[in-house]
N, CA and C atoms as a LAMMPS dump frame, in Angstrom:
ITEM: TIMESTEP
0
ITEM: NUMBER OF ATOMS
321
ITEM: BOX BOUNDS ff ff ff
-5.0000000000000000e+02 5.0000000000000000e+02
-5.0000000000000000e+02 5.0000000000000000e+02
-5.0000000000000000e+02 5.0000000000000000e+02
ITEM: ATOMS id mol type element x y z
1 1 1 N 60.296 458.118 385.217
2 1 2 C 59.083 458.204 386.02
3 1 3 C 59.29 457.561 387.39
4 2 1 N 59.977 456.221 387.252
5 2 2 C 59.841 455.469 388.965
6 2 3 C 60.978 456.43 389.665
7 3 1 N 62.127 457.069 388.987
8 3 2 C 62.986 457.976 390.008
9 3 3 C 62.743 459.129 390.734
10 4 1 N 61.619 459.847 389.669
11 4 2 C 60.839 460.996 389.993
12 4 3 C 59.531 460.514 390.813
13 5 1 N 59.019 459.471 391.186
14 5 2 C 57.968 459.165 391.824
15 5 3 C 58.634 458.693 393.078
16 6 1 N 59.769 458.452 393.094
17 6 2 C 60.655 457.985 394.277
18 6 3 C 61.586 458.402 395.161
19 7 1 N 61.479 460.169 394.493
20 7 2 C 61.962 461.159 395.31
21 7 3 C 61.771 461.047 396.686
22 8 1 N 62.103 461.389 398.135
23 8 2 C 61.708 461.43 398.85
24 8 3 C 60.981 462.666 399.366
25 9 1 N 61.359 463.684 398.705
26 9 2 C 60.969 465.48 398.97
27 9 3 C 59.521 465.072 398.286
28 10 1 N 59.511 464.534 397.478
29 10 2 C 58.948 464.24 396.036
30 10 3 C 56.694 464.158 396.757
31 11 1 N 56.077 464.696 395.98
32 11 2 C 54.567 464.569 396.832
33 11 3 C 53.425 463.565 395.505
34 12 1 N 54.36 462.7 395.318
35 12 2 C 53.911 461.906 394.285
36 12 3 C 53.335 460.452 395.299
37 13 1 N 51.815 459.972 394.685
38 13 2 C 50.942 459.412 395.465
39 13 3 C 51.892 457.979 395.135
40 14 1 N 51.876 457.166 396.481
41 14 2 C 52.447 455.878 396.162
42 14 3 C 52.225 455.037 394.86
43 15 1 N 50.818 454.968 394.657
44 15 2 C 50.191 453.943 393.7
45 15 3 C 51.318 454.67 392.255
46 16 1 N 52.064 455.784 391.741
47 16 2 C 52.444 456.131 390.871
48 16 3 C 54.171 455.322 390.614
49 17 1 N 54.327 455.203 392.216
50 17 2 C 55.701 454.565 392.282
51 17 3 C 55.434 453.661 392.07
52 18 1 N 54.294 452.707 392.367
53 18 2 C 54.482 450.963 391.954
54 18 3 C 54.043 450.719 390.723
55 19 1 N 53.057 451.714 389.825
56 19 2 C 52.855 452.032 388.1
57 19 3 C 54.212 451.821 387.679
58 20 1 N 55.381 452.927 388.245
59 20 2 C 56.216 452.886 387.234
60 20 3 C 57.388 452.04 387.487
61 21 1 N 57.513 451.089 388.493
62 21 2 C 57.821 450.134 388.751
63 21 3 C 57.241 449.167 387.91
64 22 1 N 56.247 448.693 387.866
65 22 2 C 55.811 447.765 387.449
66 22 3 C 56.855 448.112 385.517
67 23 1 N 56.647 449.045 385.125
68 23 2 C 57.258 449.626 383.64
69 23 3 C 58.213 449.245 383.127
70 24 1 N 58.997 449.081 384.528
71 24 2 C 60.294 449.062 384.416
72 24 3 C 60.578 447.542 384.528
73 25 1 N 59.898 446.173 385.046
74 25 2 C 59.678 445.27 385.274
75 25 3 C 59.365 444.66 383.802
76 26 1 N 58.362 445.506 383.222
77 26 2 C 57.773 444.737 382.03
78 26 3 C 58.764 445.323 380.851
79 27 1 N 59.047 446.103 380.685
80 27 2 C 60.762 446.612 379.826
81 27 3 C 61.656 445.519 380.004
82 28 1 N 61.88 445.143 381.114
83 28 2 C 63.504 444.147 381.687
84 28 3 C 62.841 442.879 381.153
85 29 1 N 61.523 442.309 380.645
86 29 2 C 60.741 441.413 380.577
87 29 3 C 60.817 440.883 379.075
88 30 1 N 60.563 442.148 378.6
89 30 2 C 60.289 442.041 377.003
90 30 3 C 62.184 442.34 376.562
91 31 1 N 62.761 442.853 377.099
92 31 2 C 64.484 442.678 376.74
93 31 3 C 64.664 441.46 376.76
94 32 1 N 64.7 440.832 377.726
95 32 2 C 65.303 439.409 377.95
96 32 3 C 64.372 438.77 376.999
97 33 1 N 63.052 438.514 376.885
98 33 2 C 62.254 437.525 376.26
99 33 3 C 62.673 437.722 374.269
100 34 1 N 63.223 439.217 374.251
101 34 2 C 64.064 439.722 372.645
102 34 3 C 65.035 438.972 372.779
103 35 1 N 65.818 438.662 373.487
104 35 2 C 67.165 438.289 373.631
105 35 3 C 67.632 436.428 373.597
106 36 1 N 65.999 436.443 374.066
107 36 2 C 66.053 434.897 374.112
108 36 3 C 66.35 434.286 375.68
109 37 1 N 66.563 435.243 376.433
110 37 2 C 66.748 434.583 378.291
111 37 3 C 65.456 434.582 378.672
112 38 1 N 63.927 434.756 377.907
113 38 2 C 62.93 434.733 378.987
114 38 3 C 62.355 433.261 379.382
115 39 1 N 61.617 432.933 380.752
116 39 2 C 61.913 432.103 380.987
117 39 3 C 60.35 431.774 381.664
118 40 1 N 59.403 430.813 381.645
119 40 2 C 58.649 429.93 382.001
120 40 3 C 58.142 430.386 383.605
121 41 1 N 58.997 430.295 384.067
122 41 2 C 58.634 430.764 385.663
123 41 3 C 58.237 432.378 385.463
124 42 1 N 59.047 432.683 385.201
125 42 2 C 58.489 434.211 385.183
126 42 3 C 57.008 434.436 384.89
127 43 1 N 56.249 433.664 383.853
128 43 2 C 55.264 434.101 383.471
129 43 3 C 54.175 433.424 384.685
130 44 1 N 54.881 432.372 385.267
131 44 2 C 54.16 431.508 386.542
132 44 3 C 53.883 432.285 387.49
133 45 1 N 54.743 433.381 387.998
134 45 2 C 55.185 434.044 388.737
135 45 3 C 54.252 435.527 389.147
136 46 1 N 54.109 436.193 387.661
137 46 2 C 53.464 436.657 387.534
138 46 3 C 51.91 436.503 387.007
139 47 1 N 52.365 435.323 386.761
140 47 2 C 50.621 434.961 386.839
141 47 3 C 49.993 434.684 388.65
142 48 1 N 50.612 434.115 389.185
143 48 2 C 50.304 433.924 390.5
144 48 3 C 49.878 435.361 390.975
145 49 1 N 50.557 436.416 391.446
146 49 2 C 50.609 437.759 391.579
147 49 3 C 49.459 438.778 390.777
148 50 1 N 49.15 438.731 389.741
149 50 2 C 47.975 439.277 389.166
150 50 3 C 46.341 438.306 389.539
151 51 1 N 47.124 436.728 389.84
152 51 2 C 45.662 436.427 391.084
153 51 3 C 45.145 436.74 391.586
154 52 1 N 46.315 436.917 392.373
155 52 2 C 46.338 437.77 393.968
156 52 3 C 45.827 439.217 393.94
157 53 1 N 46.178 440.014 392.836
158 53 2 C 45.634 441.475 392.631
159 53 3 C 44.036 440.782 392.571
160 54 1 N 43.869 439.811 391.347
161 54 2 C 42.426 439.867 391.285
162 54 3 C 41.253 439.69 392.385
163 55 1 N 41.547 438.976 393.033
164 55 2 C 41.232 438.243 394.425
165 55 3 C 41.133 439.317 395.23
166 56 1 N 42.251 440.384 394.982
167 56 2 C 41.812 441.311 396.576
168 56 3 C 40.94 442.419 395.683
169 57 1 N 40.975 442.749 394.527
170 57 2 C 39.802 443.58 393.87
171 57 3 C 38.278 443.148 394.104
172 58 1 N 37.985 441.847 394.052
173 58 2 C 36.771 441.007 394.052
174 58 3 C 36.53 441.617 396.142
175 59 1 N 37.451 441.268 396.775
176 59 2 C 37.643 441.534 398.017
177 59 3 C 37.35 443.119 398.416
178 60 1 N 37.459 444.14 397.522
179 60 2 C 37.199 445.204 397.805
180 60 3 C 35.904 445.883 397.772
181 61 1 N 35.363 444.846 396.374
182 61 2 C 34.14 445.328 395.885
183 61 3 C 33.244 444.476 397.254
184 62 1 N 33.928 443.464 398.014
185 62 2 C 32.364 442.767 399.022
186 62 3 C 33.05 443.549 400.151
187 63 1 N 34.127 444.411 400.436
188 63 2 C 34.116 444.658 401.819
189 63 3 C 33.369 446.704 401.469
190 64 1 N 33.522 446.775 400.396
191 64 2 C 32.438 448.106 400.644
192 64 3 C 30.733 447.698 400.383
193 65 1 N 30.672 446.27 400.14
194 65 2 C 28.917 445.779 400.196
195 65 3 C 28.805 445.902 401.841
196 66 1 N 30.14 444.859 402.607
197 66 2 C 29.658 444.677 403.71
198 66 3 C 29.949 446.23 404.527
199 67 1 N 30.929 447.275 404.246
200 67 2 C 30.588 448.628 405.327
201 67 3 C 29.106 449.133 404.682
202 68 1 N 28.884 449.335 403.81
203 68 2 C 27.804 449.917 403.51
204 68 3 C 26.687 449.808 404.462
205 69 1 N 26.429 448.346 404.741
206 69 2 C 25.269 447.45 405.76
207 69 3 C 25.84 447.917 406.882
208 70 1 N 26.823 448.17 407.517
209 70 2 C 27.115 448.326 408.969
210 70 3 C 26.482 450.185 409.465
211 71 1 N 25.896 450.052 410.32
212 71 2 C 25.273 450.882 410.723
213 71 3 C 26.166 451.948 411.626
214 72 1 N 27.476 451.431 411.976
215 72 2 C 28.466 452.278 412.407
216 72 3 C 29.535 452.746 412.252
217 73 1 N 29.557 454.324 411.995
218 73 2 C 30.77 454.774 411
219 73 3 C 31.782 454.461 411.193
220 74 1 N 32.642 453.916 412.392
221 74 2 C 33.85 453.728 412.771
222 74 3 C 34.163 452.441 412.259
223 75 1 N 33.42 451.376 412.135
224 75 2 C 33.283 450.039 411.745
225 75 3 C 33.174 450.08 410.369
226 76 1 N 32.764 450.772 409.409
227 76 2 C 33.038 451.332 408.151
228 76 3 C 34.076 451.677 407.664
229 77 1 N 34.024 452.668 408.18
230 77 2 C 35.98 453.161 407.743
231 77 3 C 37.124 452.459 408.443
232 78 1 N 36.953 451.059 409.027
233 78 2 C 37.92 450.446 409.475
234 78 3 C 37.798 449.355 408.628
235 79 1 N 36.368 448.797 408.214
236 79 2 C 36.629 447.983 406.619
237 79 3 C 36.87 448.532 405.54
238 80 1 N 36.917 449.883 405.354
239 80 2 C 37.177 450.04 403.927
240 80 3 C 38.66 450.365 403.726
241 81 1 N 38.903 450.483 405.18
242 81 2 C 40.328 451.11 405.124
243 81 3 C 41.536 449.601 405.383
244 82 1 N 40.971 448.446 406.196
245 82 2 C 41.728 447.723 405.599
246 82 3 C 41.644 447.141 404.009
247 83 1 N 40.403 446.871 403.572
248 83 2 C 40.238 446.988 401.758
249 83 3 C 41.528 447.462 400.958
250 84 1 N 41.221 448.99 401.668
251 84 2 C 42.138 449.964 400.767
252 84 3 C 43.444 448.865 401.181
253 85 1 N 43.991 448.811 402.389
254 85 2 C 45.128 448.602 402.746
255 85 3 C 45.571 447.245 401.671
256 86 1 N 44.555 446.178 401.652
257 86 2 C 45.214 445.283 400.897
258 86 3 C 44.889 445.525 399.381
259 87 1 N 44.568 446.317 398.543
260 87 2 C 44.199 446.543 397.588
261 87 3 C 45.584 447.205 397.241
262 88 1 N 46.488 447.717 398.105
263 88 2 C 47.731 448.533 397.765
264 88 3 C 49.067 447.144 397.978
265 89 1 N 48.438 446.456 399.242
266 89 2 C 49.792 445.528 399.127
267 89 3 C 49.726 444.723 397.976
268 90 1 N 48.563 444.557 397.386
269 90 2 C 48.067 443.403 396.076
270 90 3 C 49.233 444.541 395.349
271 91 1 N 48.765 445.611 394.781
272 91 2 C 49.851 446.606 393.781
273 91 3 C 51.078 446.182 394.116
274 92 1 N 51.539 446.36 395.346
275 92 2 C 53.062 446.247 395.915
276 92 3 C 53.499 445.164 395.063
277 93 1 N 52.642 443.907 395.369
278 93 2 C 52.597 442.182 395.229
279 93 3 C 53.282 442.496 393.405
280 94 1 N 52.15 442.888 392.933
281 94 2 C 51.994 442.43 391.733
282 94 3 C 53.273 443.885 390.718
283 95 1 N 53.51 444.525 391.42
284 95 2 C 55.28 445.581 390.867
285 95 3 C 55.892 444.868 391.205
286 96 1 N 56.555 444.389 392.681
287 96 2 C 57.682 443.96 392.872
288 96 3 C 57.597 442.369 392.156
289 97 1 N 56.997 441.854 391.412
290 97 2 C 56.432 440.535 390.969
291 97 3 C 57.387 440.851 389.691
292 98 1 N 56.764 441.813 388.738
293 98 2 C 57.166 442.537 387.224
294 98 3 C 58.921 442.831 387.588
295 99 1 N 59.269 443.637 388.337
296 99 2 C 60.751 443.733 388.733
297 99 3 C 61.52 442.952 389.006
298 100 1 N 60.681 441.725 389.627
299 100 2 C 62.026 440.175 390.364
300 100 3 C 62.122 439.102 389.218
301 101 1 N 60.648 439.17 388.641
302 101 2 C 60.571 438.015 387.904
303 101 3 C 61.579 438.023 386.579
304 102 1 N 61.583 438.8 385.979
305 102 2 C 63.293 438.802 384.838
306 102 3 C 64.505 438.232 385.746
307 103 1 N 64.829 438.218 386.498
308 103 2 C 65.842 438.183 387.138
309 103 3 C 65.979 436.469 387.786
310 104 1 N 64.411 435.89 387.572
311 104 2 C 64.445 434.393 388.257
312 104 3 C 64.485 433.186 386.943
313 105 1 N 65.879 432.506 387.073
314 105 2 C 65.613 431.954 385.73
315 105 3 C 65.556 430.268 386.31
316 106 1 N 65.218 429.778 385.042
317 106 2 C 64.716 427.851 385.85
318 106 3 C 66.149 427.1 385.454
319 107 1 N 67.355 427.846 385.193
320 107 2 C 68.552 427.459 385.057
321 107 3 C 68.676 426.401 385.439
C-alpha cells in the first residue's frame, strides 16, 4: 500500500501515503516489541506525537467555529485552509513518529 500510494504517476490522495506509512511503522513496532528490542522511548515518542495530532484536531474544530463568525469569504478559507494545513502536518508528525520510533533505542 505505502509503495503504491507513493508512486509518483500515482493520483493517490496524500493522507493515504501517511495511513500506510504509519502501517508500516506500527508492523516494525510490534516485530521488535515480539523480539524483545522494544523500547520505552518509543512509546514516549509516540505518545508525544498523537498529542500533537490531538491538539491540532481540537484546533480544527475552533478554527471552523472561528471562520464560520467571520463575515468574509477570503478570511474563511484562509482559516480553514491553514486548519487543514496543520491538521495534515499533525498526520505527517504522527507517520513519520510510527516509522522513526522502532529505530530509536535508550541503548
Amino acid at each position: 500500500d505505502m509503495l503504491t500510494a507513493a508512486e509518483p504517476e500515482g493520483k493517490e490522495p496524500r493522507q493515504n501515503l501517511l495511513s500506510a506509512a504509519g502501517r508500516v511503522g506500527d508492523a516494525s513496532r510490534a516485530l521488535l516489541n515480539t523480539i524483545g528490542e522494544g523500547d520505552e522511548t518509543q512509546d514516549v515518542l509516540l505518545g508525544f506525537a498523537k498529542a500533537v495530532a490531538n491538539t491540532s484536531a481540537a484546533l480544527v474544530v475552533q478554527a471552523r467555529k472561528c471562520a464560520a463568525s467571520s463575515e468574509n469569504p477570503q478570511e474563511r478559507e484562509e482559516i480553514i485552509s491553514a486548519a487543514a494545513h496543520t491538521a495534515l502536518s499533525a498526520s505527517e508528525l504522527v507517520a513519520c513518529a510510527k516509522v522513526v520510533a522502532p529505530t530509536i533505542s535508550n541503548d
